[in-house]
C-alpha positions in Angstrom: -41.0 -119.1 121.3 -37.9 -118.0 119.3 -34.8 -116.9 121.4 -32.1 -114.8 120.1 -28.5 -113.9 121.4 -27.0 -110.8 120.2 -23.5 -110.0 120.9 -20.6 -108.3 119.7 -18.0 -109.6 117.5 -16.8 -113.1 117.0 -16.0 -115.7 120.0 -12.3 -115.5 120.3 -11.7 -118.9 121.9 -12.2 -121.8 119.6 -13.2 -124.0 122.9 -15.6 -121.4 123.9 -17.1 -121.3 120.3 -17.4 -124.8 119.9 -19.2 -125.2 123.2 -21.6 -122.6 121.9 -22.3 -124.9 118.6 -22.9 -127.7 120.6 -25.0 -126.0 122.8 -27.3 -124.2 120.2 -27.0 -127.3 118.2 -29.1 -129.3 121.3 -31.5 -126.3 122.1 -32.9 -126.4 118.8 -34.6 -129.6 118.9 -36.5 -127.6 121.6 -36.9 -124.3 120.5 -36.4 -121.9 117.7 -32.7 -120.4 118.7 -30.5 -118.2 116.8 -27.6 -116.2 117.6 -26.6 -112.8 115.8 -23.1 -111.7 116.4 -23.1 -108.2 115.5 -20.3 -106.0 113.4 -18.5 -103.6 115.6 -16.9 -100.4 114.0 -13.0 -101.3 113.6 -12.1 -97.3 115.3 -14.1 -97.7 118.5 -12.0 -96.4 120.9 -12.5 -97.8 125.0 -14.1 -94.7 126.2 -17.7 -94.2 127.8 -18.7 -93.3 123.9 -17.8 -97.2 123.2 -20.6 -98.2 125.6 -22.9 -96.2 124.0 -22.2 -96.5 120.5 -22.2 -100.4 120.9 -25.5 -100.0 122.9 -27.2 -98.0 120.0 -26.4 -101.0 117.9 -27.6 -103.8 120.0 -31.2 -101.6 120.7 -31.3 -101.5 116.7 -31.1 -105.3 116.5 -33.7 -105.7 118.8 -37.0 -106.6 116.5 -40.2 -104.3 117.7 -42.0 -105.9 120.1 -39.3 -108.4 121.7 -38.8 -109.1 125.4 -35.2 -108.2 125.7 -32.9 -109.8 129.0 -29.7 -107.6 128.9 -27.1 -109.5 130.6 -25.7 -107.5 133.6 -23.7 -108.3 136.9 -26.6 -106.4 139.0 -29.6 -108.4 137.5 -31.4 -110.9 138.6 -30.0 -114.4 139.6 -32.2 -117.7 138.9 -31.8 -120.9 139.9 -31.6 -123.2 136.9 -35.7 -124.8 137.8 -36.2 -121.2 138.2 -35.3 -120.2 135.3 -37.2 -122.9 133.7 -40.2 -121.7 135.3 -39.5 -118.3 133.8 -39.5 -119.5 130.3 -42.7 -121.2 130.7 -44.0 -117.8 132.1 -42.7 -115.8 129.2 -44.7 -118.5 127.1 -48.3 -118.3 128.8 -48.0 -114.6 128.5 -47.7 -115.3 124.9 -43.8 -113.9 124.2 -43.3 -114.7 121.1 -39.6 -113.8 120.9 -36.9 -113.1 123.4 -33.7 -111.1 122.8 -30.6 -111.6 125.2 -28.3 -108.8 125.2 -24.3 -109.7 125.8 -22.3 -106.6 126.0 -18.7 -106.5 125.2 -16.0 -105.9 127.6 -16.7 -103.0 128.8 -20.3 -104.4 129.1 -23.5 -102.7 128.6 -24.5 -98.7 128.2 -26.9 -97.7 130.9 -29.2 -97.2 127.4 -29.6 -100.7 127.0 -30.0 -101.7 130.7 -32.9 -99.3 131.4 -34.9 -100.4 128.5 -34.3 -104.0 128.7 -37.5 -106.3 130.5 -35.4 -108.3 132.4 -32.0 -108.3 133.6 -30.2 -111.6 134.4 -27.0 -112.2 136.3 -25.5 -115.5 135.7 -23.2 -115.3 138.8 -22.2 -113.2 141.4 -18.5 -113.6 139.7 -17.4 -112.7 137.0 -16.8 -114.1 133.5 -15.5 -112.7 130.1 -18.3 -111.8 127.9 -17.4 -114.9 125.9 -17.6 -117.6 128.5 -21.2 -115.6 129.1 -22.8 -116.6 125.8 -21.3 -120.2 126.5 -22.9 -120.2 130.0 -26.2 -118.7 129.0 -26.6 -121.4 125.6 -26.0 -124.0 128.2 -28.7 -122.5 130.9 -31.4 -122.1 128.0 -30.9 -125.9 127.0 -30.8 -126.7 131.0 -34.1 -124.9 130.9 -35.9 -126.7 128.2 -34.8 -130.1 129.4 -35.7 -129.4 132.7 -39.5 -127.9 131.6 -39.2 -131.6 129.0 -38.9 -133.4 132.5 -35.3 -135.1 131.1 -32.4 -136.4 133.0 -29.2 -134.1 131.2 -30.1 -131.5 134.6 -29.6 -134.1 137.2 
């Protein structure tokens, strides 16, 4: 199963960023991972347009015929086992490629939330989008040591 992040512009916190590397770095001995940080337009204004327009661009990254999990304060919240559990779910029904979807700051058009298959909450706080993709990396390789039956989740 090949997972893919797809967010908006770069990760402005070198700590953050380099967490990120590590992270995808270790997942990948487990899975096929990729991340795809996608070129915003430098005029966006913050208005509800923003939302949209950023939401037409993630949809168009989204290869046909992915399972997408747009990340969203009102989704659904897994336990890190759970979550697990849900990978290995997505991989008997034969997913062959998952697509999470990391709005920006002013997070996700209501476009990209109603088409999305899944929608996971990481928290019931909240977190800059950044410290999201760090946070999610680190749950996906939680995951797949967790389904390897290793110690790094204890």
């Amino acid at each position: 199963m090949k997972h893919e992040l797809l967010f908006l512009s770069r990760t402005k916190d070198v700590f953050i960023a380099e967490g990120i590397k590590t992270y995808s770095s270790r997942l990948k001995h487990y899975t096929n991972f990729s991340i795809s940080t996608l070129k915003e337009k430098k005029k966006w204004h913050r208005t509800k347009s923003l939302k949209d327009d950023q939401g037409v661009l993630l949809l168009k990254s989204v290869p046909t015929g992915a399972f997408t999990v747009a990340l969203d304060s009102r989704g659904s919240q897994f336990s890190s086992e759970s979550f697990a559990r849900k990978i290995e779910e997505w991989e008997m029904r034969g997913i062959k490629q998952v697509n999470y979807l990391i709005g920006g700051p002013e997070g996700l058009s209501s476009d990209v939330t109603g088409s999305a298959d899944l929608l996971l909450s990481l928290s019931k706080m909240t977190f800059t989008h950044d410290m999201v993709r760090l946070f999610l990396v680190e749950q996906l390789y939680r995951a797949y040591t967790i389904k390897a039956g290793e110690k790094y989740h204890k």
